[in-house]
C-alpha positions in Angstrom: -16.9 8.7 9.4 -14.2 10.9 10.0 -17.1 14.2 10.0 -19.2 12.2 11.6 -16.6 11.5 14.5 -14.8 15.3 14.4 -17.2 17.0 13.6 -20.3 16.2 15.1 -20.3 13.1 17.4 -17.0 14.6 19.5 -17.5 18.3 19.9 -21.2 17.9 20.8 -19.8 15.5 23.5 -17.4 17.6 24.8 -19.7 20.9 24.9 -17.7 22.8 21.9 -19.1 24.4 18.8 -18.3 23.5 15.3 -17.1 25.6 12.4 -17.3 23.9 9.0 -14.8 25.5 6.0 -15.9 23.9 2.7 -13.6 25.2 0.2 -9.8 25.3 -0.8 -7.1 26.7 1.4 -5.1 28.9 -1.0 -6.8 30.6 -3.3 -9.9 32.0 -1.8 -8.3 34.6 -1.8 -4.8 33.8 -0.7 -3.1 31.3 1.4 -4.5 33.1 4.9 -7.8 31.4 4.4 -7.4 28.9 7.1 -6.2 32.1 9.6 -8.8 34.1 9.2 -11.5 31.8 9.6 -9.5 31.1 13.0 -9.6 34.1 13.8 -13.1 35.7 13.0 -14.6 32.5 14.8 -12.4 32.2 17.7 -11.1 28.6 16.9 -9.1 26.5 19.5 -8.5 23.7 17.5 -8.4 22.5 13.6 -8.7 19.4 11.8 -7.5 18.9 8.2 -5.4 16.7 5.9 -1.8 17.6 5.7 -2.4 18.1 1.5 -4.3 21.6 3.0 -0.7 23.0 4.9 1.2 21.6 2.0 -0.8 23.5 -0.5 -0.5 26.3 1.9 3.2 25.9 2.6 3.7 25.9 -1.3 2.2 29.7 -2.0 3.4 30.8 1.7 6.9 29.3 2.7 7.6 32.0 4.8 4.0 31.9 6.5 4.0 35.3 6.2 0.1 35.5 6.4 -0.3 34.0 9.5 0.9 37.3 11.7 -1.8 39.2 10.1 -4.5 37.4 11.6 -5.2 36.9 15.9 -4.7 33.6 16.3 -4.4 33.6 20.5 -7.1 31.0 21.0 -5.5 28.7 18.5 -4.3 25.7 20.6 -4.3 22.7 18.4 -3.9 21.3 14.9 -4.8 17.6 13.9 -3.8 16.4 10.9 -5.3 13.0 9.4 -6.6 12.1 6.5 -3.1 10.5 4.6 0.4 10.6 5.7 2.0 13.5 7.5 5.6 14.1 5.9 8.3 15.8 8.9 8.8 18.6 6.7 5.2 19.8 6.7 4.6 19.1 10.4 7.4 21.0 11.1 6.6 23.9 9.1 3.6 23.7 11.3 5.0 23.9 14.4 7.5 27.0 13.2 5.2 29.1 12.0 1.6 28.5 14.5 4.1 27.8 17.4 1.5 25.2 18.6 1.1 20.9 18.8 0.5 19.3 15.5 -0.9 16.1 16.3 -0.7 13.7 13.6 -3.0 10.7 14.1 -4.0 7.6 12.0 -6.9 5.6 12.1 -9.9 4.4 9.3 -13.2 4.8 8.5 -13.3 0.9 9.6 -12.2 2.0 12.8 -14.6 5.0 14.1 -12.1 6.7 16.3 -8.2 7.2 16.2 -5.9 3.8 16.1 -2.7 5.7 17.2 -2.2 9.1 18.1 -0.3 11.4 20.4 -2.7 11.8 23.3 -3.6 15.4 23.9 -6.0 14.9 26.3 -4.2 12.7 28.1 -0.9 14.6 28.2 1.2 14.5 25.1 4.0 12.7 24.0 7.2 13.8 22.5 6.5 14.1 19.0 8.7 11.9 16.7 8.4 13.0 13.0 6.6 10.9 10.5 4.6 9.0 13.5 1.5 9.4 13.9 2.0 8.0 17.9 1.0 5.0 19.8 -1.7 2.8 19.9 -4.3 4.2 21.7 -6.6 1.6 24.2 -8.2 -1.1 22.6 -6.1 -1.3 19.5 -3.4 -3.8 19.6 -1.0 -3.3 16.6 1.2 -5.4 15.3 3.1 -5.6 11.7 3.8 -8.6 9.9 5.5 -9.9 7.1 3.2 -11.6 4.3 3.3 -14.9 5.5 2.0 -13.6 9.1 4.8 -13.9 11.0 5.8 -10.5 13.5 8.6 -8.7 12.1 11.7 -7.2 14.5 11.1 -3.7 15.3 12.1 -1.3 13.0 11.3 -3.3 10.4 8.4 -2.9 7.2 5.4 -5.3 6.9 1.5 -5.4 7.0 0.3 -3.3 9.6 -2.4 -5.3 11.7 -4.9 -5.4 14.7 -5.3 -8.1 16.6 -8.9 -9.0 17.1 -11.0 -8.4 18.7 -11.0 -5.0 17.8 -12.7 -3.2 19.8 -16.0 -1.1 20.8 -17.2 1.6 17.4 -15.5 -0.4 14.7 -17.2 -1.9 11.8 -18.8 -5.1 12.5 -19.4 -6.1 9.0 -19.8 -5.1 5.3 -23.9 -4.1 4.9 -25.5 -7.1 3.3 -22.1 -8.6 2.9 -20.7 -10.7 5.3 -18.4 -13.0 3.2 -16.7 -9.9 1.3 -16.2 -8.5 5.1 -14.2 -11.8 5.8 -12.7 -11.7 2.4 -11.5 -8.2 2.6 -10.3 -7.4 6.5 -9.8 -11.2 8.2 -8.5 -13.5 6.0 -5.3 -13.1 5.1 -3.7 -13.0 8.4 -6.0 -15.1 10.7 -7.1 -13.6 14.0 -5.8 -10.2 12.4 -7.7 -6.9 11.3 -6.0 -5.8 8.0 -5.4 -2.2 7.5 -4.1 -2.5 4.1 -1.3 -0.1 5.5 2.6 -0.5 5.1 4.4 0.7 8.2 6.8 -0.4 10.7 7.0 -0.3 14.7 10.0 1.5 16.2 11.8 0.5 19.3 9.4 2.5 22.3 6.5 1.4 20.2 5.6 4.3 17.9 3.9 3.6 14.8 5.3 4.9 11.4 2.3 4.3 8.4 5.2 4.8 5.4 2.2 4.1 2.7 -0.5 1.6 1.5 0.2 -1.4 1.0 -0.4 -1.2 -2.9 2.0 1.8 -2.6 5.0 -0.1 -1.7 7.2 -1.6 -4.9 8.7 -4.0 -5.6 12.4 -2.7 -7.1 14.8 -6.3 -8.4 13.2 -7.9 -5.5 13.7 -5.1 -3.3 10.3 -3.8 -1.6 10.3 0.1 -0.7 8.5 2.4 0.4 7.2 5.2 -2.0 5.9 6.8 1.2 9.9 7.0 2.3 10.7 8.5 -1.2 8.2 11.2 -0.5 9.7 12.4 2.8 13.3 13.0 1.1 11.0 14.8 -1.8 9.4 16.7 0.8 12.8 18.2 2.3 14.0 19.5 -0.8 13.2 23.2 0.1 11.8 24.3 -2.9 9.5 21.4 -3.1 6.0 22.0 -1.9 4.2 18.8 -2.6 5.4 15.8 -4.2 3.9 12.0 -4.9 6.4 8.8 -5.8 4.0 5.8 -7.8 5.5 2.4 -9.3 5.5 2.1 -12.8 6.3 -1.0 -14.7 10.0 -1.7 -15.6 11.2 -4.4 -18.1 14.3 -5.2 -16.0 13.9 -4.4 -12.5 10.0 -4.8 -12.5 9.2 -1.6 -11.4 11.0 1.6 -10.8 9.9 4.7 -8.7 8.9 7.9 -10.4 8.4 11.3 -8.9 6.2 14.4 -9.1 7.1 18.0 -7.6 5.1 20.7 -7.4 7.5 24.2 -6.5 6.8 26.7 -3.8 5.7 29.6 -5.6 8.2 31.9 -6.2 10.7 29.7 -7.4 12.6 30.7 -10.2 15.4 28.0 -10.2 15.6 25.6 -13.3 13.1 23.1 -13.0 15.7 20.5 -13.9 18.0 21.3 -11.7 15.7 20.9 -8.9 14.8 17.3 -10.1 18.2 16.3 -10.5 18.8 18.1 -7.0 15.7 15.7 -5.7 17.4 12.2 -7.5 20.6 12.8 -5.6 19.0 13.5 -2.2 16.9 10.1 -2.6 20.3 8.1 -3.7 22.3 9.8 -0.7 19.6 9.1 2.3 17.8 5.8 0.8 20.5 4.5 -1.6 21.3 3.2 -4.9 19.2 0.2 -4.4 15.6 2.5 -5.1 16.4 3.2 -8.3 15.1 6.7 -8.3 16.1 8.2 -11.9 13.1 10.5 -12.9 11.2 13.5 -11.6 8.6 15.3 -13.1 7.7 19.0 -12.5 4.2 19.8 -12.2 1.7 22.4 -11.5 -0.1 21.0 -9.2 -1.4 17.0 -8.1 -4.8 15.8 -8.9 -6.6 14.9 -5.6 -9.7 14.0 -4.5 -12.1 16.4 -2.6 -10.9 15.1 0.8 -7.1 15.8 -0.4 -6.1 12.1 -0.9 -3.7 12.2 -3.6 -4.6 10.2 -7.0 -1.8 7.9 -6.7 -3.0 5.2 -8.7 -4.9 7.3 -11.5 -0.8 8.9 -11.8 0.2 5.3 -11.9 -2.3 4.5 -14.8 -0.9 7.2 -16.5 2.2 6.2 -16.5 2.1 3.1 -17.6 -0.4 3.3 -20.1 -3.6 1.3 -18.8 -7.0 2.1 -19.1 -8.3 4.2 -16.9 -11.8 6.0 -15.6 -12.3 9.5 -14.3 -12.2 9.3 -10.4 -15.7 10.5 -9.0 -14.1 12.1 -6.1 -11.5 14.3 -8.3 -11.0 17.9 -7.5 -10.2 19.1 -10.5 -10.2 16.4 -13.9 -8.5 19.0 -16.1 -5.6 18.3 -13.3 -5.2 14.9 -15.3 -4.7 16.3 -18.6 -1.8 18.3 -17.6 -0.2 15.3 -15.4 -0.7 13.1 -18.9 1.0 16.3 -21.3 3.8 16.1 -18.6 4.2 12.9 -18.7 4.6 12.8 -22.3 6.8 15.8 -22.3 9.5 13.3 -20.7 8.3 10.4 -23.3 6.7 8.5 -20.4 3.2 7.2 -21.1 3.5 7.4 -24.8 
């Protein structure tokens, strides 16, 4: 939906021309891919998933391939696709000096459920939002029982209904698993299936999905929050936080990093580096005890990070190959990690 909507429907609309990069953003050659395809084609705006500038923030830190390249019709990136970590987005803004627009909406939804309204004259940006409702969306969160929480506060992200004009109006040839699945848990509600919270001048913060957040001694957190502190370790270039089963506390959060290249530190240093900054700006109460170094995350052809497939893992349950998966050796590796560290055994 999201092609259909970016990459046909809304430039032939608007008059523009579409350039189409199928491939990876490092590696093909280097991690100026995405620069010089700006370039040669004259591109005004891009559209990717923040994995693409995290993988390209990891083997350029310094962005030291984007001056080789003209990028003077460059005037927007939009990033969508999974959540935006600060970190990234401002690494963005440093180095291309132009607005990253982080936006969040579904393939339910057919167009963007909040963003920061370019067209319409931008916002200031805050980081880890990706904006305000837009028109026709109104979005409330809840707690499980379906009451509105305070501002501020984390729950079920929700649209009231009726949503409106170019969402989905059903399941094909499956009206009661449409019910099932989007309206009846909270009545007179559209479920995302998100986690998120709304803040005081009614920016909306998407921390993770709803099966991401855990459930530590009866504390529920966000592993979406555990990421951004991951993410601001400066020798961290991408990272993912999953749940895996605890005897006492029920679960316990468990970290991946994946280093900027270049780094020659000791990889346990860093992780230990990474536990503290997750006791000092979350607190004791997450329980964050283990890191694991890795060469890189398994993800999906989109750049949707296996979450769940790491969880599996983990925790040793069964499991099936995802169809979608970049690269299934990736796997492998994540499971000799694992085991390296006596998890998953």
């Amino acid at each position: 939906m999201v092609g259909h909507s970016y990459i046909v429907y809304g430039p032939l609309l608007h008059g523009c021309t579409t350039v189409l990069f199928e491939g990876k953003p490092v590696g093909t050659p280097n991690a100026g891919t995405y620069w010089r395809v700006i370039s040669e084609h004259g591109v005004v705006a891009l559209f990717t998933a923040p994995t693409a500038f995290r993988a390209i923030k990891g083997q350029d830190p310094k962005g030291e391939f984007v001056p080789k390249y003209d990028l003077s019709k460059f005037r927007t990136l939009f990033l969508a696709g999974e959540r935006a970590d600060p970190e990234t987005i401002k690494w963005a803004e440093q180095k291309l000096n132009v607005p990253v627009i982080d936006h969040w909406w579904q393939t339910e939804t057919g167009s963007p459920m909040t963003i920061n309204p370019a067209g319409l004259g931008l916002l200031p940006v805050k980081y880890g939002s990706p904006g305000v409702p837009m028109p026709g969306y109104d979005i409330r969160v809840l707690d499980d029982a379906g009451h509105e929480v305070p501002r501020g506060t984390l729950g079920n992200v929700v649209v009231k209904l009726p949503l409106p004009a170019g969402c989905l109006p059903t399941l094909w040839n499956a009206d009661d698993r449409f019910r099932q699945a989007y309206l009846e848990e909270f009545p007179g509600f559209y479920k995302t299936a998100d986690a998120g919270m709304m803040d005081e001048d009614g920016y909306l913060f998407v921390m993770a999905r709803t099966d991401d957040i855990i459930n530590v001694a009866g504390h529920r957190l966000s592993t979406g929050a555990m990421e951004e502190v991951l993410a601001a370790h400066p020798d961290v270039a991408e990272c993912a936080v999953v749940g895996i089963a605890d005897a006492m506390k029920g679960q316990v959060p468990l970290g991946f990093v994946v280093l900027n290249a270049g780094v020659t530190r000791d990889s346990g240093t860093i992780e230990n580096e990474v536990v503290t900054l997750v006791r000092e700006r979350i607190g004791p109460v997450a329980a964050f005890k283990t890191v694991v170094t890795i060469k890189r995350l398994p993800k999906t052809r989109s750049g949707k990070i296996l979450r769940g497939t790491m969880q599996k893992i983990a925790d040793k349950e069964d499991w099936t190959m995802p169809a979608t998966i970049d690269d299934p050796v990736i796997l492998d590796e994540i499971t000799a990690a694992l085991k390296g560290r006596g998890i998953g055994l």
